[in-house]
TORBAZA-786356 format. One record per residue (C-alpha): x, y, z. Coordinates in nm, 2 decimals. Last residue first. Example, Ala and Ser with C-alpha at 12.3 -4.5 7.8 and 13.67 -1.06 7.14 Angstrom:
2
<atom <1.37; -0.11; 0.71>> <atom <1.23; -0.45; 0.78>> 
//
This chain:
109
<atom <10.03; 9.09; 8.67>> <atom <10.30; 8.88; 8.90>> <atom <10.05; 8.56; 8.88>> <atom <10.09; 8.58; 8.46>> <atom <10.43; 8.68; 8.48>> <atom <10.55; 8.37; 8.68>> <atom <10.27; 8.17; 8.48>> <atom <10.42; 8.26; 8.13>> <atom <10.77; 8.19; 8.21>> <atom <10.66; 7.87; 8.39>> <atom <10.50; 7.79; 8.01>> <atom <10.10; 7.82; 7.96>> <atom <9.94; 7.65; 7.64>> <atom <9.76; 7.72; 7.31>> <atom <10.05; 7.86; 7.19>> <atom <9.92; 8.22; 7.16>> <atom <10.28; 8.39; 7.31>> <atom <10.10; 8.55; 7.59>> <atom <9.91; 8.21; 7.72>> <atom <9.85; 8.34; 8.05>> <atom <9.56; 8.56; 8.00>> <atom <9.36; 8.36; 7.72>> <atom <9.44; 8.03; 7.91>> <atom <9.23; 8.18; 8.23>> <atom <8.94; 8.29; 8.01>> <atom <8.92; 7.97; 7.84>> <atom <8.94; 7.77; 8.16>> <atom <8.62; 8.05; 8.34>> <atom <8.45; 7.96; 8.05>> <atom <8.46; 7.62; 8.03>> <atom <8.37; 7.59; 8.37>> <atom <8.67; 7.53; 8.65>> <atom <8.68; 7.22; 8.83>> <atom <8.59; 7.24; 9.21>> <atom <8.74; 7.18; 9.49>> <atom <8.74; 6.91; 9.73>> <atom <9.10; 6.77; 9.61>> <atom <9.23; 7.13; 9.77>> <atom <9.51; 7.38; 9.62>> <atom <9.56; 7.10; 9.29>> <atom <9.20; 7.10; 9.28>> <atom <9.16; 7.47; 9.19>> <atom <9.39; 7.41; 8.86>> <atom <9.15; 7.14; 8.77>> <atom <9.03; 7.33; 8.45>> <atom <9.39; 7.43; 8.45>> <atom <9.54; 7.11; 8.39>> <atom <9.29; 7.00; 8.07>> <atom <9.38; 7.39; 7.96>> <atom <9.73; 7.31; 7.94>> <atom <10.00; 7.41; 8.21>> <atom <10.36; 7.38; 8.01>> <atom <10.65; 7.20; 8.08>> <atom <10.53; 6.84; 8.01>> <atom <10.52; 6.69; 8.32>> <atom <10.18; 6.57; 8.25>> <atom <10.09; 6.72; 8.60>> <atom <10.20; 7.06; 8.55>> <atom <10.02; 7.23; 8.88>> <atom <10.28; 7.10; 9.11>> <atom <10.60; 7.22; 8.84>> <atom <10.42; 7.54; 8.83>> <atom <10.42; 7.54; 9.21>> <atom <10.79; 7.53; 9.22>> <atom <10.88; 7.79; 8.93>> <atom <10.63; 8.00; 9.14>> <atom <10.86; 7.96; 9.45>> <atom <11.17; 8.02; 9.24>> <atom <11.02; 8.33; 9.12>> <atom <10.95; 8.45; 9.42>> <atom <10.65; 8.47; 9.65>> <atom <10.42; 8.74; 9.66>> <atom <10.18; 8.69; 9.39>> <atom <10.11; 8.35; 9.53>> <atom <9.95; 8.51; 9.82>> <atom <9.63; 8.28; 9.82>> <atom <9.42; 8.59; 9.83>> <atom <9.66; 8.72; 9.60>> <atom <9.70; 8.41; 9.33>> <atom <9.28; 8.40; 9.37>> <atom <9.18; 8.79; 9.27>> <atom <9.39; 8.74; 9.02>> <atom <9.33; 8.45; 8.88>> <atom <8.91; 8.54; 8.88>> <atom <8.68; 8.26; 8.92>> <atom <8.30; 8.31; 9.00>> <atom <8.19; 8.09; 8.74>> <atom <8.07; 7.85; 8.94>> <atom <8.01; 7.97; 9.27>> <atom <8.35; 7.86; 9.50>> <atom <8.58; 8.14; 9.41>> <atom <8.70; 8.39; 9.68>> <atom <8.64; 8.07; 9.93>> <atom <8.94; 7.87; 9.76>> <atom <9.20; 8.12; 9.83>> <atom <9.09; 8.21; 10.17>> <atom <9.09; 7.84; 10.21>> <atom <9.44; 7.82; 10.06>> <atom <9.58; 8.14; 10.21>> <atom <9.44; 7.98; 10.58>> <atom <9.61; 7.62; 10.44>> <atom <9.96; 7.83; 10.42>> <atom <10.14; 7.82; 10.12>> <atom <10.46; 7.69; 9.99>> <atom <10.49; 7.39; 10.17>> <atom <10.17; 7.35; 10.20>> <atom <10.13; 7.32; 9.79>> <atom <10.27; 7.01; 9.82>> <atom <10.63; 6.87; 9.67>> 
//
C-alpha cells in the first residue's frame, strides 16, 4: 500500500516543502502539514507498516533517516541529528527503536 492512498500529493508536497534545508526537520511540524495527525489509528497503523521496511515491527533509526523518502523517492535523508532527535521522541520506552504504538502517539502529540 502507497502513501497516496492515505494522503493527498498537495499534503505530501506541503509536507516535504516544510523541511527541505538540511536540518530543517521538525515531526511535528511535518505529520500536520502532511495531516497525518488527523487520521486514525488504523490509518497510522497503515503507514507504519509503509515506513517499516524490514518488516520487523518497529521503525529503526536506519528507516527513519529515509523516513522523508518513503513520502517522495526525491527527498532527502535526514542528518544525523535531525534521526537522533526524531528516535529520541518516539522511542518512549528507550528501546532504541519506534513500535506502531509508539508512532500513533508520537504523530498524535
Amino acid at each position: 500500500m502507497a502513501l497516496a492512498g492515505i494522503l493527498t500529493e498537495a499534503e505530501i508536497a506541503a509536507g516535504l516543502e516544510c523541511c527541505k534545508a538540511a536540518d530543517s526537520f521538525d515531526y511535528k511540524t511535518f505529520f500536520v502539514k502532511v495531516g497525518l495527525n488527523s487520521k486514525s489509528k488504523d490509518q497510522l497503523a497503515k503507514v507504519f507498516g509503509i515506513l517499516d521496511q524490514d518488516r520487523s515491527g518497529f521503525i529503526e533509526e536506519d528507516e527513519l533517516r529515509l523516513f522523508l523518502q518513503n513520502f517522495s523517492t526525491s527527498a532527502r535523508a535526514l542528518t544525523d541529528a535531525e534521526t537522533k532527535a526524531f528516535l529520541a521522541a518516539g522511542d518512549s520506552d528507550g528501546d532504541g527503536k519506534i513500535g506502531v504504538d509508539e508512532f500513533q502517539a508520537l504523530v498524535k502529540s
